[in-house]
N, C-alpha and C positions, 0 to 999 in steps of 0.2 A: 900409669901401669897399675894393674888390679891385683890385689894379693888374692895366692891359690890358696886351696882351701885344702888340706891333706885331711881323708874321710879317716885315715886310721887312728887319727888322734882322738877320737872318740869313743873309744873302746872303753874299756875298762875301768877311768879314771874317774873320781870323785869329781862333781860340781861344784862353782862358786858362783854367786851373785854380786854384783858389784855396780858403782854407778859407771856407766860409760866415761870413756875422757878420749882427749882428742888423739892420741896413740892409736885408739881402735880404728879411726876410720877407714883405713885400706882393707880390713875382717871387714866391717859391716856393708862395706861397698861390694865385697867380693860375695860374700852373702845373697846382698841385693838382685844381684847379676844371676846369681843361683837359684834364688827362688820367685822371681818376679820377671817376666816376658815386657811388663809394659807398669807404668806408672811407680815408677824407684826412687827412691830418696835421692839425691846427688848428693857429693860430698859439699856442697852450702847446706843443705838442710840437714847433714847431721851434724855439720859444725856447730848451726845455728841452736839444732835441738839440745846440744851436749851443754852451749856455752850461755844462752839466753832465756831457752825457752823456761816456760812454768811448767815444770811437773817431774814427770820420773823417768828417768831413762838410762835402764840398769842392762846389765850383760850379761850374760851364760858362760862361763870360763871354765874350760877342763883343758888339761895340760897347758896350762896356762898360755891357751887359743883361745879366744871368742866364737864357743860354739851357735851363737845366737843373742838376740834383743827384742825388748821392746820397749814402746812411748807410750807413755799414759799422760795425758795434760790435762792441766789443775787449772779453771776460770775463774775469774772475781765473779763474786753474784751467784753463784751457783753450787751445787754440792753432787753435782756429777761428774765423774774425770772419763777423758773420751781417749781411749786405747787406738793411737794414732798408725801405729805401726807395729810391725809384731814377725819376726822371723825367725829359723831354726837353719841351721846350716842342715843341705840333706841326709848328708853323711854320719848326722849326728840324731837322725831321728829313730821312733820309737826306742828311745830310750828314758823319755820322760821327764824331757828338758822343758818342752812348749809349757807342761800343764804346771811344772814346778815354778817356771819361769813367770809364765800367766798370774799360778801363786802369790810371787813375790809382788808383783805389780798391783796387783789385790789390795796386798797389804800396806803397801805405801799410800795407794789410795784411799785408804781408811785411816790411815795415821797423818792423811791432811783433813779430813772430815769429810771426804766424800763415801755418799751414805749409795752409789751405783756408779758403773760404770760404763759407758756407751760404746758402739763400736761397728763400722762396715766392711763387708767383706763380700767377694764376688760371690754370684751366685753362684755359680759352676767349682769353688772350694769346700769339696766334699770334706778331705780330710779336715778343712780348719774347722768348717760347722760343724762337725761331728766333736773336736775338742771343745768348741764351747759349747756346746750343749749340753756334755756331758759334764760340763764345770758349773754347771746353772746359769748360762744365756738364754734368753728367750728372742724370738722373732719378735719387733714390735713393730717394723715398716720394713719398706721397698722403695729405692730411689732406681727410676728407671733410667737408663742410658748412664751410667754414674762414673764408669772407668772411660781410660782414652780408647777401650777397643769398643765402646758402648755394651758392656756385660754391665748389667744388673746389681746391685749392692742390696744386701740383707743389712737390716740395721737390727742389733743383736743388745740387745741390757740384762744387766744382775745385779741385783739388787746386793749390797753388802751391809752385811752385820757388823752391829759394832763390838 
């Protein structure tokens, strides 16, 4: 069973950042379900992400709901973290979650020493290209046929300051 998402809880209340734990998974499933038609995390992969993987992956909490998430992963050998995943409950948008959210993931990713960070997203994601772009992404490739409906993927980087 998927937990619903109640849009009113996003009103007015104060934001928090936090690392994701395995209580959230039914928010970020139902998330999933909400902003994604095709190619979603299942709950192994946010198990796996919350409980194994290398990197970051923190939450968006107002009324103490998970209004959103994202994954940024940390490689040996390298000093770029690659922003795996990245969602906004819709009910909870333009309010300024994505870009503060993005923020925090930023900054984690620079507090492991990663000096950029990488990232794909469908072509036809007007509104997310337009948040990173306007966060300082750049276009630097195209992988064709890249999603399960064969849409397009912008391969997007920014360069972070230390």
């Amino acid at each position: 069973m998927r937990h619903e998402i109640d849009p009113v809880h996003c009103a007015a209340t104060p934001i928090a950042f936090r690392r994701a734990e395995l209580r959230d998974i039914p928010a970020l499933l139902a998330i999933e379900d909400l902003c994604f038609p095709t190619d979603r995390m299942s709950r192994r992969n946010f198990r796996y992400a919350i409980t194994h993987a290398k990197g970051a992956f923190l939450v968006a909490e107002r009324a103490g709901r998970v209004a959103g998430y994202g994954v940024v992963g940390f490689h040996a050998g390298t000093r770029i973290g690659r922003l795996t995943s990245f969602a906004v409950d819709p009910g909870c948008r333009r309010l300024g979650i994505a870009r503060r959210l993005l923020a925090a993931l930023e900054d984690a990713a620079r507090g492991h020493g990663c000096r950029a960070i990488r990232l794909e997203v469908r072509r036809d994601n007007t509104p997310a290209i337009a948040l990173y772009t306007r966060t300082g992404y750049g276009v630097f490739g195209l992988y064709l046929q890249y999603y399960e409906d064969d849409m397009a993927a912008l391969r997007l980087e920014k360069r972070l300051e230390a």
